[in-house]
N, C-alpha and C positions, 0 to 999 in steps of 0.2 A: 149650194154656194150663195144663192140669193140673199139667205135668211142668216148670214153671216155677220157676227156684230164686231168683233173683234178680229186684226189682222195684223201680226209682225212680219213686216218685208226687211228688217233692219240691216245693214249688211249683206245685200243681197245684189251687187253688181250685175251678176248675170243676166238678170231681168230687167234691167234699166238697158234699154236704148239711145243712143247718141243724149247722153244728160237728161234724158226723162224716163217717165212712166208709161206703161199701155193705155190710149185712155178707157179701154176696159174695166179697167179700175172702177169707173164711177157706176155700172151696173151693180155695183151690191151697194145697193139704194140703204139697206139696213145698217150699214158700219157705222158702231159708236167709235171703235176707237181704233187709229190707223198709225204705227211706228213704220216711217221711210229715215229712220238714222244711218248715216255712213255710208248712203247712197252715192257720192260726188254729183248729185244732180242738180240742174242749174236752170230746168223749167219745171211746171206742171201741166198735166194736161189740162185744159179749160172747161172739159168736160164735168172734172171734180167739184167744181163747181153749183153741181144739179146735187150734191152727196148732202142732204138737205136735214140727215138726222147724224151726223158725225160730230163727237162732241169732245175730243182729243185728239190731236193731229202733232204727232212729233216728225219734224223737220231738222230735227239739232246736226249737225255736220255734215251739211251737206254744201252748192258753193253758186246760192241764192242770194243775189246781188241786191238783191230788195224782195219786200215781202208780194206773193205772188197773187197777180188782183183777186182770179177765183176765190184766196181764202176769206173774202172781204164778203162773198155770197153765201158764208157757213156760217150761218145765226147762231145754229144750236151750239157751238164750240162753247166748251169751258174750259178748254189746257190747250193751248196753243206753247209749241215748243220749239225756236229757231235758233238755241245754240250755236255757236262758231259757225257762222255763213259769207260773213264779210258784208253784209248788211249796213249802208250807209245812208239811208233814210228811210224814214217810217210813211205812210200814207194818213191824210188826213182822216178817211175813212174808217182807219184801224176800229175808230172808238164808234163805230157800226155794231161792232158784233159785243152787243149788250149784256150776253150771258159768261160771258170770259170773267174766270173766276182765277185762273193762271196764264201767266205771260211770259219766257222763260227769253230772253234778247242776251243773254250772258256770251259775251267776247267776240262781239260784232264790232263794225265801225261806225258807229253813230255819234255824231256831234251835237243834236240837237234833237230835240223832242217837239212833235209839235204841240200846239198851244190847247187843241182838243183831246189831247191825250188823259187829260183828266174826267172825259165822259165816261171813262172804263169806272163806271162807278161799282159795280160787282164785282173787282179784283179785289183776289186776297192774298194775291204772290206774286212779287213784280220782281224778275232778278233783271237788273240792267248793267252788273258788273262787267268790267274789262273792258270800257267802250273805251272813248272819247270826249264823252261829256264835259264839258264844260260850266252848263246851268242846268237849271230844272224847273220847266214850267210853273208857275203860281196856282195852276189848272189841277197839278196834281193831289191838293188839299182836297179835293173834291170827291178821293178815290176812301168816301167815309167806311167803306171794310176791310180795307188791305190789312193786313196780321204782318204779313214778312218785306220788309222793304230792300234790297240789297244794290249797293250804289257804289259797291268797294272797287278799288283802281279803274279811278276816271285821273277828269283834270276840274274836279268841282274845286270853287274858294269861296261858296257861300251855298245854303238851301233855302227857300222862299221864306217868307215871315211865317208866322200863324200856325206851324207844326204841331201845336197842342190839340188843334182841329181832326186830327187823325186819330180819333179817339180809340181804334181796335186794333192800332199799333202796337204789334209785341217783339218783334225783331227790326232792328234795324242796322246795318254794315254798311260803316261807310271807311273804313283802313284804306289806305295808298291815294287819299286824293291829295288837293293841297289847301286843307284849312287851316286859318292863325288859331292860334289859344282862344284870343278873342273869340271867332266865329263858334267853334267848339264849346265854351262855357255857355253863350249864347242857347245853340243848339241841345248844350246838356239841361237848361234851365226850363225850354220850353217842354223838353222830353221826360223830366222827370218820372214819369209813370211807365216808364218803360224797363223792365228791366233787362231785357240786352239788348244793349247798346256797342259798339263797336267804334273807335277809328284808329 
């Protein structure tokens, strides 16, 4: 079991206790990639934290009030996945874990981003749909690989200046917020090289 790289717990209540995991867990030192979906669990053990080569960590529906600190000690992550958690603020930290190449926040409550949030300069999947939002850091021009940007049913009425800066932009969904024509031709004009485009 040690030399374990791969592990689906998804849907697996039985073995969650009082809203968590055994911290047993974190002896298979070797796990790249860990599915805890549909868990209903609401901690982690802090153990997981030592899981020092885990490089995918799905957390999507589970009822993680905020992102849990341990994940913030997992360098090696490239797909971090916290789907519908109810998640209503992000840690400044987040943009710690330098090799995240995916970020999956779709249908949490987040009102705000913070302003470091554009250090994730190695993302190239950022779904932030169904939050809350309102604005979008200026920070996030920064994120020079993102491919998929997805920002559909917030409460945005504007997105930062300078979007032509996100040169490896190739999707971008932004449907159900509240932009004028105005801000939308705007936004078509700095996008042009993109060909799907959404609102």
């Amino acid at each position: 079991m040690p030399s374990l790289e791969e592990l689906d717990l998804s849907l697996n209540l039985g073995l969650m206790k009082e809203g968590t995991l055994p911290a047993e867990i974190a002896q298979l030192q070797n796990l790249r990639g860990l599915n805890l979906e549909g868990n209903m669990l609401v901690a982690l053990p802090e153990a997981m934290g030592q899981m020092s080569n885990l490089e995918k960590l799905n957390l999507n529906v589970n009822r993680l009030k905020q992102v849990p600190s341990l994940v913030l000690n997992l360098k090696a992550l490239k797909a971090l996945e916290l789907k519908q958690n109810g998640i209503v603020s992000l840690p400044d930290a987040l943009s710690s874990l330098a090799r995240l190449e995916v970020l999956n926040l779709q249908r949490n409550a987040l009102k705000v981003l913070p302003a470091s949030f554009g250090l994730l300069k190695n993302l190239k999947m950022l779904n932030l749909a169904q939050n809350q939002l309102t604005e979008v850091p200026a920070s996030i021009l920064n994120m020079a690989n993102l491919e998929i940007l997805d920002l559909s049913e917030n409460q945005l009425t504007q997105l930062p200046s300078g979007l032509n800066q996100l040169k490896s932009l190739r999707e971008l969904h932004l449907e159900g917020n509240r932009f004028s024509a105005e801000e939308i031709n705007r936004i078509k004009n700095q996008l042009g090289f993109i060909a799907n485009i959404s609102f």
